[in-house]
C-alpha positions as MATLAB code, in Angstrom:
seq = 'XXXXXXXXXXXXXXXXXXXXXXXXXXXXXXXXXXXXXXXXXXXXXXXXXXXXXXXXXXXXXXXXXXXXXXXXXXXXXXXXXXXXXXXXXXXXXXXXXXXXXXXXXXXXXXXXXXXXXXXXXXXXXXXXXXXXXXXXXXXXXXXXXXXXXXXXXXXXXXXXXXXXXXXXXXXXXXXXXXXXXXXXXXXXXXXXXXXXXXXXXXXXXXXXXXXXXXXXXXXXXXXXXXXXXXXXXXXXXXXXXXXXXXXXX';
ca = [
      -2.304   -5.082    2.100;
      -2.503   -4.999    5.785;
      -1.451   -8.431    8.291;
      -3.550   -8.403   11.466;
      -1.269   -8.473   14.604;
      -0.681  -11.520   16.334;
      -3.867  -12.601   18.940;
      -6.123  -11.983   16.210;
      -8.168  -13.492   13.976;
      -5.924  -13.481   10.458;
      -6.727  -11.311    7.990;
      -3.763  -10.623    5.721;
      -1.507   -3.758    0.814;
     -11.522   -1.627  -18.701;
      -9.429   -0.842  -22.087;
      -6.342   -0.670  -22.487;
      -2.835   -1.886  -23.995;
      -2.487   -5.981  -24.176;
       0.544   -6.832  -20.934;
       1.683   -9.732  -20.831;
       1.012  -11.844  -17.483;
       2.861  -12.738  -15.085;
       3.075  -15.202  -11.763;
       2.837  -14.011   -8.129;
       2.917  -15.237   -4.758;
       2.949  -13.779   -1.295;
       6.032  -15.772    0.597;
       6.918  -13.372    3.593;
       6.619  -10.365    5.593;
       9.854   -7.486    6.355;
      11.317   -8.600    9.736;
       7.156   -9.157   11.156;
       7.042   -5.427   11.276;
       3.753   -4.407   12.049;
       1.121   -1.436   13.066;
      -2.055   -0.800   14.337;
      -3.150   -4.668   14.276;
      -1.132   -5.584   10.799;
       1.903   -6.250    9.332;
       3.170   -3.424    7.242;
       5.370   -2.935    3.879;
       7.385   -3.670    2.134;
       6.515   -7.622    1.421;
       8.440  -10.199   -0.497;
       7.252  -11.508   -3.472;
       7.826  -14.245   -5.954;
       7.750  -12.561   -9.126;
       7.842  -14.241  -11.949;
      10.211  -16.584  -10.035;
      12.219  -13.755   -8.774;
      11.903  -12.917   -5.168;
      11.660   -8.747   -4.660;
      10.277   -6.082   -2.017;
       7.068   -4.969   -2.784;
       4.676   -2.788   -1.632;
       1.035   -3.353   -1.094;
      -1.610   -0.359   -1.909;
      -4.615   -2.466   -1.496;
      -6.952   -1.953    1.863;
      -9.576   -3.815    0.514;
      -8.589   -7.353   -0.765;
      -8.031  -10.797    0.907;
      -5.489  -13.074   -0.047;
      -3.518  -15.828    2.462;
       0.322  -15.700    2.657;
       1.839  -18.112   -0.163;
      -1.369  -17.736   -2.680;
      -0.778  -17.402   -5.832;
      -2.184  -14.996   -8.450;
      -1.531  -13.664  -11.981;
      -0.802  -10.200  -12.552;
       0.045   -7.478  -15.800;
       2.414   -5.208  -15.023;
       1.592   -1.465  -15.916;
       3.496    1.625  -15.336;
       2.338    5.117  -13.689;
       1.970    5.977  -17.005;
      -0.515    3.944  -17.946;
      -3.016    5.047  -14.712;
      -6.493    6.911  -16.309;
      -9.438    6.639  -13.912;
     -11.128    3.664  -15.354;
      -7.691    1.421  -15.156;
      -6.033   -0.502  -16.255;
      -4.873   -0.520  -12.774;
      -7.187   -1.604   -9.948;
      -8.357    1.767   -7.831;
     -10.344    3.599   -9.963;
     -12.713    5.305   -7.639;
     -11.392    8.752   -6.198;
     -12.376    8.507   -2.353;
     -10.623   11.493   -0.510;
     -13.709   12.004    2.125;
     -11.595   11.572    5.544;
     -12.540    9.449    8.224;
     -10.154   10.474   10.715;
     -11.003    9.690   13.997;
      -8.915   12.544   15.645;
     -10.580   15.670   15.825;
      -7.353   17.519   15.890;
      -6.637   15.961   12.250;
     -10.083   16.671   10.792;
      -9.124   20.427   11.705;
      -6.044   20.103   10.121;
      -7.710   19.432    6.857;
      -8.430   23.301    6.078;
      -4.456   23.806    6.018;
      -4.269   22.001    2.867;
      -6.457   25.019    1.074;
      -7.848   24.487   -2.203;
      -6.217   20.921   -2.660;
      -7.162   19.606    0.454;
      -7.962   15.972    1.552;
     -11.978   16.218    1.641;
     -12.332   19.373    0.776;
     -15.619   20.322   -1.306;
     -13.570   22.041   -3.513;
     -11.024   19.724   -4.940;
     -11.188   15.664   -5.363;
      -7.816   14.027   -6.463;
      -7.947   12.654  -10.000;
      -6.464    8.719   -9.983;
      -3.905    9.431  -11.690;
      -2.710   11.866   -9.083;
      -3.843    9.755   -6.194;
      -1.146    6.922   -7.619;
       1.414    9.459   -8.263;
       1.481   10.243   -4.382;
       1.383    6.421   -3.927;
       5.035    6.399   -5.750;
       6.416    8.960   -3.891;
       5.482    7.314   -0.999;
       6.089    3.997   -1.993;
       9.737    5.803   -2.797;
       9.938    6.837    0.578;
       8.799    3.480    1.908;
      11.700    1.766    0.398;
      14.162    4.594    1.518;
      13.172    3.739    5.300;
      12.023    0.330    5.275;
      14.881   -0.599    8.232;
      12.681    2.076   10.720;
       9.847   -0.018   11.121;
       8.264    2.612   12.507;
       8.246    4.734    9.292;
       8.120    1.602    7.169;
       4.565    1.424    9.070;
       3.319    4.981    8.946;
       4.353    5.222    4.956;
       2.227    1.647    4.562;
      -0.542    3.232    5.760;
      -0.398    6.995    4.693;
      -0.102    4.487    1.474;
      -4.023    2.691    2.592;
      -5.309    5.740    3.613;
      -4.996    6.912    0.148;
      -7.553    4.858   -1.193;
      -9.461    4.025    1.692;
      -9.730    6.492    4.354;
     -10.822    4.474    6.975;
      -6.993    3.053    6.945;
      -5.935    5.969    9.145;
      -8.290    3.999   12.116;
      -6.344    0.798   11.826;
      -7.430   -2.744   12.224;
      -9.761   -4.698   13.973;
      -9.850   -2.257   17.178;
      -6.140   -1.980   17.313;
      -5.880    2.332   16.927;
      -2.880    3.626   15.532;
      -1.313    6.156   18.216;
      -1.946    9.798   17.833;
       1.944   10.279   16.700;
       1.256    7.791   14.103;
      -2.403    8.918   12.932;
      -0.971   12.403   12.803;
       2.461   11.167   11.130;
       0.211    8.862    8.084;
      -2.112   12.224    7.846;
       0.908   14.625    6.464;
       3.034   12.041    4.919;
      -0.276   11.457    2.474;
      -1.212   15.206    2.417;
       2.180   16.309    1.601;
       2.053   13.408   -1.420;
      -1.133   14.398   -2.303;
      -0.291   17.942   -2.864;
       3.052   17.122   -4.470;
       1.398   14.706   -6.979;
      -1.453   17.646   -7.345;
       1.212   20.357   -8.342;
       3.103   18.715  -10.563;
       5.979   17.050   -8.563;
       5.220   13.767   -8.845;
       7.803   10.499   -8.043;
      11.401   10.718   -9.147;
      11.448    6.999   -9.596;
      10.346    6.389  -12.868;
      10.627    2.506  -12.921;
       7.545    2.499  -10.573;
       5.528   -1.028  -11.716;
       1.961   -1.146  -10.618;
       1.212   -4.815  -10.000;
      -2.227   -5.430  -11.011;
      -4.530   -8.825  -10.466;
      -5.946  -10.738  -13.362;
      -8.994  -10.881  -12.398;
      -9.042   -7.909  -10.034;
     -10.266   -9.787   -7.702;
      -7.951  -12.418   -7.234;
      -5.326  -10.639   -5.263;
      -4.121   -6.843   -3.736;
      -2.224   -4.955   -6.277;
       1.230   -4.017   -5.416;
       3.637   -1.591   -6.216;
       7.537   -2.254   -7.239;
       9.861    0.632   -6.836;
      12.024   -0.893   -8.984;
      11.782   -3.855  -11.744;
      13.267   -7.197  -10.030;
      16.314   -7.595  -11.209;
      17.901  -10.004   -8.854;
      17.480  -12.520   -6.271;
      17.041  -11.581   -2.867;
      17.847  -14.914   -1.535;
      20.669  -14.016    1.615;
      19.662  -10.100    1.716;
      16.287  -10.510    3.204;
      15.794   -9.274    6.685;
      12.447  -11.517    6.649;
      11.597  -13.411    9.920;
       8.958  -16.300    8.693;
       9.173  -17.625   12.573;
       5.835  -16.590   13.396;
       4.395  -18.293   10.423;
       5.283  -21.438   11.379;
       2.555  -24.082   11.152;
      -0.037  -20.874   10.812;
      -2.143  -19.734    8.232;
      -2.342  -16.259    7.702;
      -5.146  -13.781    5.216;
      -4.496  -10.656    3.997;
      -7.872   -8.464    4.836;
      -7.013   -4.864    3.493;
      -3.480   -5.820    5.214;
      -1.228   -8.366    6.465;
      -3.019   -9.737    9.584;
      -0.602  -11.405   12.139;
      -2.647  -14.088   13.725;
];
């Protein structure tokens, strides 16, 4: 889920077992921190009625800042390539628009992003999502990481993250950052590594379509209420849409 910077038009990442459902809602954004024309993760979310961090892994969705959805909660675990989770189509053709990163892409070998001769299974595509979602939540005081993890995060799933939003470019630094963040997730998830977190929840819409699916690092336990660094003051009297990400309008 992406937030469109501010100036812009707003925007605001099957079979299976029976999970139980549970209520969402989008109430606020990590100190307005935002990249390449969006805000970035981690958001904060009502879950449930508790208020957590959360990360958004969803490029492709729109939803405005205090909807509300339903969700089932799944673990990494549960990920095949036809759900239950939401991405279920393996996209790892790049669409990078620096030439010096398309070059790059032979370095990754056999498991490379694009290559003709491997194509990331889902499962291993949301594995890399955890580590980086991991990693997210390790940094998410650098808003500059907190940034390039959110969308080495997008790019996963939609390659045409990398470009940002709405004619706002990420720099080169942070195009070439989001490119080996995801390409050393990718390969880690590919050989085995995989997240050490293993109380990863995968947030998932019912229907898909109703919201982004998010990503927990860890189950909400607590209130955040007084531990938030969330500034809201841009929000004031605004509306705001989620388009792929968090616009900031």
């Amino acid at each position: 889920m992406r937030v469109l910077s501010l100036g812009m038009v707003a925007g605001l990442c099957f079979v299976g077992s029976a999970a139980a459902q549970v209520n969402m809602e989008l109430v606020g954004t990590n100190s307005s921190y935002n990249m390449g024309g969006v805000y970035t993760s981690p958001y904060q979310l009502s879950i449930g009625g508790v208020t957590t961090w959360a990360i958004c892994d969803d490029f492709l969705t729109d939803i405005g800042m205090y909807s509300t959805w339903q969700a089932e909660a799944y673990t990494l675990s549960d990920v095949t390539s036809t759900g239950p989770q939401k991405m279920t189509t393996s996209d790892t053709t790049p669409d990078w628009s620096l030439s010096s990163i398309s070059s790059d892409l032979t370095a990754l070998g056999a498991a490379g992003v694009g290559s003709d001769t491997y194509e990331y299974t889902i499962p291993e595509e949301y594995d890399a999502a955890a580590i980086l979602a991991e990693e997210l939540m390790a940094n998410m005081s650098n808003q500059l990481l907190s940034g390039e993890y959110s969308f080495a995060i997008w790019t996963i799933f939609d390659p045409g993250a990398i470009n940002g939003y709405g004619g706002n470019a990420l720099t080169t630094s942070e195009q070439e950052a989001v490119y080996n963040f995801m390409a050393s997730a990718l390969n880690e998830a590919h050989t085995g590594g995989g997240p050490s977190n293993l109380s990863l929840t995968i947030y998932t819409p019912k229907p898909l379509s109703a919201s982004q699916e998010f990503l927990v690092v860890s189950a909400p336990d607590a209130s955040l209420a007084g531990t938030l660094a969330v500034s809201l003051s841009t929000l004031a009297g605004l509306m705001f849409f989620l388009r792929r990400r968090l616009v900031r309008a």
